[in-house]
C-alpha positions as CSV (number, residue, x, y, z in Angstrom):
1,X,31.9,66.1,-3.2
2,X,34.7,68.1,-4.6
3,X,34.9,71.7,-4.1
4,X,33.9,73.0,-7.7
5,X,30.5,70.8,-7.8
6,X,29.3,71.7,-3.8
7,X,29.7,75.8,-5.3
8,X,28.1,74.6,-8.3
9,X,24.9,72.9,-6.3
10,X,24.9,75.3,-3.7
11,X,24.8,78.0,-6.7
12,X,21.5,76.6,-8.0
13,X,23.1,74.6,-10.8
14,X,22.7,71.2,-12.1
15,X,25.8,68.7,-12.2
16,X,24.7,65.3,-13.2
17,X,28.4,64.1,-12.5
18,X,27.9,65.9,-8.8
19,X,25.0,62.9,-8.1
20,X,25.8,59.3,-9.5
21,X,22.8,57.7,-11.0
22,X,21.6,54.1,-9.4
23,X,21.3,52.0,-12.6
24,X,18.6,49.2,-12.3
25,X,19.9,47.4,-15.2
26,X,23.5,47.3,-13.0
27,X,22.3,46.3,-9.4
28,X,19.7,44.6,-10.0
29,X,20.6,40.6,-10.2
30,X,18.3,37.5,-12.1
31,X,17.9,34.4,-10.4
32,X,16.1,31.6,-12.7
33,X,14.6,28.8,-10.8
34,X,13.5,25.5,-12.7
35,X,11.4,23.6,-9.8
36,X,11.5,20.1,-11.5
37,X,8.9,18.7,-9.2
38,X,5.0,19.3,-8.2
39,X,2.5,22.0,-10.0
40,X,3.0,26.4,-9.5
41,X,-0.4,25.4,-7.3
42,X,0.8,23.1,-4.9
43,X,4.5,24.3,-5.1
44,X,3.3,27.8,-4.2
45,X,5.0,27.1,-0.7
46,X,8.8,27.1,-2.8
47,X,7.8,30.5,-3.8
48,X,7.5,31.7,-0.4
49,X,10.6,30.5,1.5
50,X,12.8,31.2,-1.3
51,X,11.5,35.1,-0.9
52,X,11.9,34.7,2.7
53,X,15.2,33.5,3.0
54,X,16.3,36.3,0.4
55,X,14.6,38.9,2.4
56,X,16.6,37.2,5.6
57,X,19.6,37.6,3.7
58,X,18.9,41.8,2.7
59,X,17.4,41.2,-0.7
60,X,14.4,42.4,-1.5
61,X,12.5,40.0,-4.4
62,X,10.9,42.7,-6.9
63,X,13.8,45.2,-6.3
64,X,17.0,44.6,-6.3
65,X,16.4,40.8,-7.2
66,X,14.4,39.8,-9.8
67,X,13.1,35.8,-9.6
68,X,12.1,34.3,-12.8
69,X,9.9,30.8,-11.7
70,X,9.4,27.8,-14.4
71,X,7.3,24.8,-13.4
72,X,8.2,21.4,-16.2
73,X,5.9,19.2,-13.3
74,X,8.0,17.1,-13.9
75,X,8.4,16.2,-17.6
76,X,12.1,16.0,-18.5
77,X,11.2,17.4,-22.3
78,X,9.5,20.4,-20.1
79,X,12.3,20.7,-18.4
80,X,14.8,20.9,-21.1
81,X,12.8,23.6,-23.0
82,X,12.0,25.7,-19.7
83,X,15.8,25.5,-19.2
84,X,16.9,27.1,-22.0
85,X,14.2,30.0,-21.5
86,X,15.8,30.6,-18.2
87,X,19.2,30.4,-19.9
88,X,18.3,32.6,-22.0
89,X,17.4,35.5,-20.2
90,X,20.7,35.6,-18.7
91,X,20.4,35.1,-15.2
92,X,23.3,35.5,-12.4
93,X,21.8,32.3,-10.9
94,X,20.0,29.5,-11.7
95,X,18.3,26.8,-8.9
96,X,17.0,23.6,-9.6
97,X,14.5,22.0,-7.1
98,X,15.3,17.8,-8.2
99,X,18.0,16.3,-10.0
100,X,16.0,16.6,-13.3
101,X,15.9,20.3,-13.5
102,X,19.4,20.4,-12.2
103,X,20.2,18.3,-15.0
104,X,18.6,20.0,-17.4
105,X,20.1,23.4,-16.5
106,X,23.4,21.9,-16.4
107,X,22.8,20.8,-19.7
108,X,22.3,24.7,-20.9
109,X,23.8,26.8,-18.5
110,X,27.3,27.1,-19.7
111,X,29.2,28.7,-16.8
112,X,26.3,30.4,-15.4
113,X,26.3,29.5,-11.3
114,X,23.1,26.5,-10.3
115,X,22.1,25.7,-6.8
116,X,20.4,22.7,-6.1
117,X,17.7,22.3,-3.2
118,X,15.8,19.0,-2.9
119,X,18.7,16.5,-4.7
120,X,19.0,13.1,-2.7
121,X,22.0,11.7,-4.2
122,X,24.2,14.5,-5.8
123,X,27.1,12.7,-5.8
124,X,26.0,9.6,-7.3
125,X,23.8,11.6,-9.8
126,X,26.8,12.9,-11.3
127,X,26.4,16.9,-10.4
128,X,29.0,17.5,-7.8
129,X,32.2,15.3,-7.4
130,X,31.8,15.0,-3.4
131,X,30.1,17.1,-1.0
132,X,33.3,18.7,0.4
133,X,34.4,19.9,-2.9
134,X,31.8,19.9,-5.7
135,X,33.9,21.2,-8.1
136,X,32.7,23.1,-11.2
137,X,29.5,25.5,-11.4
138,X,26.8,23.3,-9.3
139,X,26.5,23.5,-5.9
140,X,23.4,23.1,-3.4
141,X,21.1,21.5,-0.4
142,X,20.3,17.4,-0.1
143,X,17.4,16.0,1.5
144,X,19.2,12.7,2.0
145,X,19.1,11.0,5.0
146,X,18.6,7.2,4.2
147,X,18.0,6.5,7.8
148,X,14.8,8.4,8.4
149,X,13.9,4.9,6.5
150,X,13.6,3.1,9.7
151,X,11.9,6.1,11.2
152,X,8.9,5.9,8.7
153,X,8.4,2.4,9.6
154,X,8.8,2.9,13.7
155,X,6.2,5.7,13.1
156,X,3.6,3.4,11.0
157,X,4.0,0.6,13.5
158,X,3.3,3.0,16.7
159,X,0.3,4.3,14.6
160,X,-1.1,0.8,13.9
161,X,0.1,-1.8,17.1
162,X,-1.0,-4.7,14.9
163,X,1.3,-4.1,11.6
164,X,2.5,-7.1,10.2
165,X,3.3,-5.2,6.7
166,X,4.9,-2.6,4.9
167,X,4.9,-2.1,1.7
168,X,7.4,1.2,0.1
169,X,6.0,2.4,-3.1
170,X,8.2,4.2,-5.7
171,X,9.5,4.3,-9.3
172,X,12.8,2.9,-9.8
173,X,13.2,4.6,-12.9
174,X,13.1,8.3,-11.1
175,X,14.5,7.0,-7.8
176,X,17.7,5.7,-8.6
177,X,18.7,6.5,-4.6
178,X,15.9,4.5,-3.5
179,X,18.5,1.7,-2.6
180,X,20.0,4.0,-0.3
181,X,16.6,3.7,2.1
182,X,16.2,-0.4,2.0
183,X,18.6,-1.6,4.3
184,X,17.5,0.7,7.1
185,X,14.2,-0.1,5.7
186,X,14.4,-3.6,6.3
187,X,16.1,-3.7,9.3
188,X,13.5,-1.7,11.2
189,X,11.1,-4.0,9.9
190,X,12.8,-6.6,11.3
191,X,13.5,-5.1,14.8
192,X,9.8,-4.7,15.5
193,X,8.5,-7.8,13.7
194,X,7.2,-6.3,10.7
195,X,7.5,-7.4,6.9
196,X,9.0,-5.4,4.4
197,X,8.2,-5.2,0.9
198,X,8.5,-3.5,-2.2
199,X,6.3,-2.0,-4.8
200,X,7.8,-0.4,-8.1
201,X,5.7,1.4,-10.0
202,X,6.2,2.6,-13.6
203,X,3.3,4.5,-14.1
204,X,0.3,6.0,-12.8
205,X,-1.9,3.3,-13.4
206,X,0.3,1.2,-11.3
207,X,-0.3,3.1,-8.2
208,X,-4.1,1.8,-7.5
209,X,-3.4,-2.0,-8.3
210,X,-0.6,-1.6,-5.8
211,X,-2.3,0.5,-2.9
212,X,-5.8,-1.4,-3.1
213,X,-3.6,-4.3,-2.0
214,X,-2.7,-2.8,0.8
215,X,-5.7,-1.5,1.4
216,X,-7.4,-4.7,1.1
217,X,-5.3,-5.7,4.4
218,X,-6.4,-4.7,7.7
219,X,-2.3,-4.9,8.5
220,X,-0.5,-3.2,6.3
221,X,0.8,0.1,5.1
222,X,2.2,2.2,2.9
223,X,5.6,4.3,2.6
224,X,5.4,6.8,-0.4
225,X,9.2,7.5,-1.8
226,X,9.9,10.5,-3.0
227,X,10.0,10.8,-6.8
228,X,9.4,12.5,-9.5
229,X,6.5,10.4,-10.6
230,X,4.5,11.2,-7.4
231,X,5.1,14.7,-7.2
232,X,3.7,15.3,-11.0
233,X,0.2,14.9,-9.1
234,X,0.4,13.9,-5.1
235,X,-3.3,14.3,-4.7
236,X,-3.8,11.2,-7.1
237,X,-1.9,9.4,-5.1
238,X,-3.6,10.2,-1.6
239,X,-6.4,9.9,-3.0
240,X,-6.4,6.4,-4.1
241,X,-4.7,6.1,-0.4
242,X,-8.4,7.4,1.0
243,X,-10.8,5.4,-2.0
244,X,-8.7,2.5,-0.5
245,X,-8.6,3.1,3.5
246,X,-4.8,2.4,3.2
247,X,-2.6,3.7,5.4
248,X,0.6,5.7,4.0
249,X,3.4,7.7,5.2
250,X,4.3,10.6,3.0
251,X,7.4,12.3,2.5
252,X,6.6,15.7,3.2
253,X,3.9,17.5,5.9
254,X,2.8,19.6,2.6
255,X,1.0,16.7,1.9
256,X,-0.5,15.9,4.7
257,X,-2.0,19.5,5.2
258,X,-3.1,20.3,2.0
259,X,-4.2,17.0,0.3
260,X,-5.7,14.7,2.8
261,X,-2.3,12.7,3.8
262,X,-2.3,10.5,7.0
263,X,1.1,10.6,8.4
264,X,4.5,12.3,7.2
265,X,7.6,13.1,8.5
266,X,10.5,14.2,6.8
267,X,12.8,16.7,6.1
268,X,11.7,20.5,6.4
269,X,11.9,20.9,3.3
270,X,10.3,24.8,3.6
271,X,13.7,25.1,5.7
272,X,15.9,23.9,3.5
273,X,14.7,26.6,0.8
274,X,14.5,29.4,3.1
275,X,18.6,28.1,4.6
276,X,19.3,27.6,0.2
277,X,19.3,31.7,0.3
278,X,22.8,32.0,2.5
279,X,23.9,30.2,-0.6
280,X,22.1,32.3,-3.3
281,X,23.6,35.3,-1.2
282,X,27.3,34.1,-1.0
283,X,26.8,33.1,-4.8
284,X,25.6,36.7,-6.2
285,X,28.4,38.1,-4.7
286,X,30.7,36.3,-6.1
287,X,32.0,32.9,-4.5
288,X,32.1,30.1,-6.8
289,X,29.6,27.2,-6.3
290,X,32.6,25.2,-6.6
291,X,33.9,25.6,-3.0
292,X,30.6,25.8,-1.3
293,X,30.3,22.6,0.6
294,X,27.1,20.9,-0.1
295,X,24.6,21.2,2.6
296,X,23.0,18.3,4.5
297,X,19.4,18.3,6.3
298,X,19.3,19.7,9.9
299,X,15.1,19.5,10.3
300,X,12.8,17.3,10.5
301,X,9.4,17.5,10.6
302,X,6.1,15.0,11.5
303,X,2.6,16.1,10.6
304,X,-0.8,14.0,11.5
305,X,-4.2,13.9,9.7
306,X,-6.6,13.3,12.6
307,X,-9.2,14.0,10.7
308,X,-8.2,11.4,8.0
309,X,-7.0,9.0,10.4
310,X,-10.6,9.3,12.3
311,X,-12.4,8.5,9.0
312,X,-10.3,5.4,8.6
313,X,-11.3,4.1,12.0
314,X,-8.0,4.4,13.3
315,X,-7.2,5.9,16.9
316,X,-4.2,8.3,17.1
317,X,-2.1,7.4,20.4
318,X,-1.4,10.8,22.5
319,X,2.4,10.2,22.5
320,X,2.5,10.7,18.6
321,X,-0.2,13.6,18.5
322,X,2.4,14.9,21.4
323,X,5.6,15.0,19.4
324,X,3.7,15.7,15.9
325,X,5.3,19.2,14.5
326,X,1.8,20.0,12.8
327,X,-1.6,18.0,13.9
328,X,-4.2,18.5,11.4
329,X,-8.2,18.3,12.7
């Protein structure tokens, strides 16, 4: 404090220039976050490790970082229009939780900085142009990991000894990385004797047809892809899964804890948006997306139903219970 405004203080004065005033307006930075896929219900989990991995990082959500949340549920129309309202309110950041929102942001964004979290295929989807260098405004996290295909099927066939069939349900028209997953797919089928097959689905009305024949044999199960179409309602689909005693491995253990799943194992996703925050931090202070490396998974996770599984008949074996991340009674 210089010399003339201590005297002036010490004096019993008032210098407004003698204490600088904390402007909200400055400090305080907007993130927007479009999360393309599942409901502000079942999605509420998002919420909570984005908050947590800004807190980890020294910002306090509320405060000094304000977090503006849309849910489209996946309709791209949605999308669009809660895109530009996020846009609009001129945010320092915007995050995208599927390649729909991201696309939809990018669409509307300008120059404004996205992060993606949740995108299988960036590359191939058009949004960064590799993942050492992504080039432009976009940036982000990928769940993809085609060979946790052959994991899913290894899992199944432990749970059920006599498995003769598999069956991977999806919707080609939302899960154009799906081809990624069907050679290690079919090759673990064929390493431990088990049939591989194929379901597309193009609408909700397609999913019972397809998991009542399942059902309808004692040795087969089901491997729910990851797409948009499921995650617009994931308790549909489990629960045609349960009206049909079919077995299914999900994607993700938030479905087996909170909507009656069987088996999942994938990656943490919860992780993944808690680990997105180094790059929401690096990001609002100033690095461009552009030279951010895209991030690959690190964490998996398995979660069991026992409860489920016990009111399809079927016995758990200790080894999996043992290695299972979450077991659900």
């Amino acid at each position: 404090m210089r010399r003339r405004e201590l005297l002036a203080v010490l004096g019993g004065g008032v210098l407004v220039s003698a204490l600088p005033v904390r402007s909200e307006a400055q400090h305080t930075k907007r993130i927007g976050v479009l999360v393309g896929n599942g409901t502000a219900d079942y999605g509420r989990w998002r919420v909570e490790a984005f908050e947590r991995g800004l807190r980890d990082q020294g910002w306090r959500p509320g405060e000094d970082v304000q977090v503006e949340y849309r849910w489209p549920n996946g309709d791209p129309a949605a999308s669009r229009a809660l895109a530009e309202e996020l846009v609009g309110q001129k945010p320092d950041l915007l995050v995208a939780t599927n390649t729909m929102a991201t696309r939809a942001l990018r669409a509307v964004a300008g120059s404004t900085p996205i992060l993606f979290v949740n995108v299988t295929d960036p590359v191939a989807g058009g949004l960064v142009q590799s993942l050492s260098r992504p080039g432009g405004n976009v940036t982000g996290f990928t769940d993809m990991e085609p060979a946790i295909a052959g994991k899913w099927v290894d899992l199944l066939k432990e749970l059920l000894p006599g498995l003769e069939m598999v069956a991977m349900i999806y919707n080609p028209d939302v899960a154009p990385y799906a081809h990624l997953y069907l050679k290690p797919f079919e090759d673990a089928g064929a390493a431990l004797g088990v049939k591989p097959h194929v379901i597309h689905v193009k609408s909700r009305e397609d999913y019972e047809p397809a998991i009542a024949a399942c059902g309808s044999e004692a040795r087969c199960a089901l491997i729910v892809l990851d797409d948009g179409m499921f995650h617009q309602d994931p308790a549909f689909v489990t629960a045609i899964a349960w009206k049909h005693r079919a077995p299914a491995m999900y994607p993700t253990v938030a479905i087996v804890r909170t909507l009656g799943g069987l088996l999942a194992y994938g990656v943490n996703l919860a992780a993944m948006y808690v680990q997105s925050a180094s790059y929401m931090d690096r990001i609002l202070k100033g690095e461009r997306p552009g030279e951010l490396p895209v991030q690959m998974p690190i964490t998996f996770r398995l979660g069991i139903n026992t409860k489920v599984a016990a009111a399809m008949g079927l016995s758990v074996p200790l080894t999996l219970l043992a290695r299972a991340d979450e077991v659900i009674e």
